[in-house]
C-alpha positions as CSV (number, residue, x, y, z in Angstrom):
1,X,73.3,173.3,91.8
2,X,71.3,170.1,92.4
3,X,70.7,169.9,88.2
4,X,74.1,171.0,87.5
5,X,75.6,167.6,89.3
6,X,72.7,165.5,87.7
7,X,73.6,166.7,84.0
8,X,77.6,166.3,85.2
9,X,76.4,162.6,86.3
10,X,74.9,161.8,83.3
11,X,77.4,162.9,81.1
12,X,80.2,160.4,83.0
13,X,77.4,158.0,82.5
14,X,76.9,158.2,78.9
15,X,80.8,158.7,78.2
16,X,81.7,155.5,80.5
17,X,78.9,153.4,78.8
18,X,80.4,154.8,75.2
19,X,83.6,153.9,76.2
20,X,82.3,150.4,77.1
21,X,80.5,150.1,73.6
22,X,83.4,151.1,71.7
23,X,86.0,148.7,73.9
24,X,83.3,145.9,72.9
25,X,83.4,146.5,69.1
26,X,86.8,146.9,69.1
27,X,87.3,143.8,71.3
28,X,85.0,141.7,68.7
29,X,87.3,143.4,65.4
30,X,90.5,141.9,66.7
31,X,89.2,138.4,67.2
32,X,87.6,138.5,63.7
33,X,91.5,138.6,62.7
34,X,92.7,136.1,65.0
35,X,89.4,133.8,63.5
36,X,90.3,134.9,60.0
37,X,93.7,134.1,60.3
38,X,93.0,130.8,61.8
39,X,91.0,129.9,58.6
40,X,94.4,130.7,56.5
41,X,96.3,128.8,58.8
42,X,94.2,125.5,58.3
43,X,94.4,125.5,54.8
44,X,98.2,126.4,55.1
45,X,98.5,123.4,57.0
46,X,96.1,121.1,54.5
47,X,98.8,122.4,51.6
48,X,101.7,121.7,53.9
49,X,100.9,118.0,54.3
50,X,99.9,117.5,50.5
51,X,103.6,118.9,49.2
52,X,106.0,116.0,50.6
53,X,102.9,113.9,48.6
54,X,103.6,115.8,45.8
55,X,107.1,115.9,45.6
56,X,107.3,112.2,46.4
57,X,105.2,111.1,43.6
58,X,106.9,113.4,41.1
59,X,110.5,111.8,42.2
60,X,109.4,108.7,40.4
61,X,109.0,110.0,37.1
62,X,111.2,113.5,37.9
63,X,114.6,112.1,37.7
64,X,116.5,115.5,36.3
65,X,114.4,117.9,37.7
66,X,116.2,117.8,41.8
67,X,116.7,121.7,41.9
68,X,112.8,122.4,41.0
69,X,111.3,119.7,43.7
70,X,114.3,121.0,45.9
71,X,112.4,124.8,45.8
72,X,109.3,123.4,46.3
73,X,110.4,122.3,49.6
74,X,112.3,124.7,50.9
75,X,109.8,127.3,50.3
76,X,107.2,125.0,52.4
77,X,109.7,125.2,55.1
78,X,110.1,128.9,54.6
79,X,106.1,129.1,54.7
80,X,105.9,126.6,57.9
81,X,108.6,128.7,59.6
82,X,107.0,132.1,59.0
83,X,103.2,130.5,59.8
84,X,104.7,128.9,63.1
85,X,106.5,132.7,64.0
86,X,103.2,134.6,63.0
87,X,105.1,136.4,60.8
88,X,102.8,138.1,58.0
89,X,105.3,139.7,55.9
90,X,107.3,136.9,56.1
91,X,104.5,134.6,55.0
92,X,103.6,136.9,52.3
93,X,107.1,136.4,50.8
94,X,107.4,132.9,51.4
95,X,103.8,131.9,50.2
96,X,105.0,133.7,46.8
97,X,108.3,132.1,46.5
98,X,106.1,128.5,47.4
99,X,103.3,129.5,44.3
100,X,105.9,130.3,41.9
101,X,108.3,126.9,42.7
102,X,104.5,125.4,42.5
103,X,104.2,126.7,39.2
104,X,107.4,125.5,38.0
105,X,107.0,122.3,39.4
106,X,103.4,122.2,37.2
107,X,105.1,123.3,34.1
108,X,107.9,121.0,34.3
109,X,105.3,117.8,34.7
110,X,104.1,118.8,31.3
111,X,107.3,117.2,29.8
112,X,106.0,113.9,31.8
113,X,103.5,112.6,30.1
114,X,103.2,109.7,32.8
115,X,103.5,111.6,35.3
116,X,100.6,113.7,34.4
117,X,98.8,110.7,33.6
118,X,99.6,109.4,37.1
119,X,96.0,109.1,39.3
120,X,98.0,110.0,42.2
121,X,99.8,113.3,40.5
122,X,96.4,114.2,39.4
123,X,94.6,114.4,42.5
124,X,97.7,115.7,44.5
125,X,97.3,118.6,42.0
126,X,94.3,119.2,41.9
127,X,94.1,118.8,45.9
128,X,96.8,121.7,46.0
129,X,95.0,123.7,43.3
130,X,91.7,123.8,45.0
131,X,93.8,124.9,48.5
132,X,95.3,127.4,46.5
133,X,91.9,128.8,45.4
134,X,90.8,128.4,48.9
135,X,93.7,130.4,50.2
136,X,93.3,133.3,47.9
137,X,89.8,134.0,49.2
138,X,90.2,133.7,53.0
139,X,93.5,136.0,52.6
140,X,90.4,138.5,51.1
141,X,88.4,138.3,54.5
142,X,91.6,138.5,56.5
143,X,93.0,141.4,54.5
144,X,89.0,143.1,54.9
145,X,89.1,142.0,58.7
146,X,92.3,143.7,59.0
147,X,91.5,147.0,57.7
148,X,88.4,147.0,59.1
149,X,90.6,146.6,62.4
150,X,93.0,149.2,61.5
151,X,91.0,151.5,60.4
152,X,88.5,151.7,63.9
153,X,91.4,151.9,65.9
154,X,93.1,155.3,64.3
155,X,89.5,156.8,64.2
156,X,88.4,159.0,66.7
157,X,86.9,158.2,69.4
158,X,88.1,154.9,69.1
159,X,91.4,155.6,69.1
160,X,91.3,156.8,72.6
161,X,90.1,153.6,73.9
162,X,92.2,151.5,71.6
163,X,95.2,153.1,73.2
164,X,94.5,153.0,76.6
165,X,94.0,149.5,76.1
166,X,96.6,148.5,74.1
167,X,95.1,147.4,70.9
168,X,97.4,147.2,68.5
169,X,97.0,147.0,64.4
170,X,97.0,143.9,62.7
171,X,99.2,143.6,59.5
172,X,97.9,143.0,55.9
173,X,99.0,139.5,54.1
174,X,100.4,140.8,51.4
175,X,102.2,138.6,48.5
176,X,105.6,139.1,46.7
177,X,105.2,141.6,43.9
178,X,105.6,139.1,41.4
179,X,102.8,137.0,42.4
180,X,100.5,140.2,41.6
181,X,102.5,141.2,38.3
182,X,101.5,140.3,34.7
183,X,102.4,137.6,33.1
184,X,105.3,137.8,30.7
185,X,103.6,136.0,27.7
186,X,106.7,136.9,25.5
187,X,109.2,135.2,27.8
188,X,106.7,131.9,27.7
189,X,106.2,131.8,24.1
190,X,108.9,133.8,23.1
């Protein structure tokens, strides 16, 4: 009887530190998102000081081109509004709209010849560019450090502890469709 409670003993012992292990690892995945989406929401904040920069110096030599700067801005509102919420989807549609008004914007100041020529336009665009670059590869880690979450939460035994405990999944930062599609080279040359 004596061995029977030692065994039963041991076995609460090894399930409670088990349960302890996996509330740990589970505990350090959803911070990895929270740390991954802080390092998108840095440089979301970098870009959102450089537009009204942007914008401004593109105004001098831009006189007919209102409705494209116009875009530009209200999809960094729309991208400052869903960052502020938290709201990943939301983000995901606004930072497409944002990219393509960006790339409009870019095409457009290839019928200025000052304005590309301008030292202020050039490191403004560049400046963006790089951020852009820099966006695209944290929104990588964060869309790994989500699934990574995600996936250890539905898996058993984890799932067990992730429900008791509330964790919840994390969503993916996905883009608008047409930031992902190919390029249309007959409607650009065409």
């Amino acid at each position: 009887m004596e061995i029977a409670l030692i065994v039963i003993l041991a076995l609460i012992v090894v399930a409670v530190l088990y349960g302890i292990v996996i509330y740990n690892a589970l505990v350090k995945l959803k911070h990895a998102v929270d740390k991954t989406w802080s390092n998108i929401d840095v440089l979301l904040k970098q870009r959102h000081d450089e537009l009204p920069k942007l914008v401004e110096t593109c105004k001098q030599y831009m006189q007919y081109e209102q409705e494209t700067l116009e875009k530009v801005m209200r999809a960094r509102t729309a991208v400052s509004r869903a960052r502020d919420a938290g709201d990943v989807a939301a983000l995901g549609v606004a930072e497409g709209a944002l990219r393509a008004g960006l790339g409009g914007l870019f095409a457009v100041a290839e019928a200025y010849p000052d304005l590309k020529a301008d030292a202020s336009f050039q490191q403004l665009q560049s400046r963006i560019s790089s951020l852009e670059d820099q966006i695209a590869d944290r929104r990588e880690t964060y869309n790994a450090s989500v699934n990574e979450n995600n996936v250890r939460i539905e898996q058993f035994p984890d799932v067990i502890v992730a429900r008791q405990f509330g964790f919840r999944q994390a969503k993916l930062l996905e883009f608008d469709e047409s930031e992902t599609a190919d390029v249309d080279l007959e409607a650009l040359f065409g």
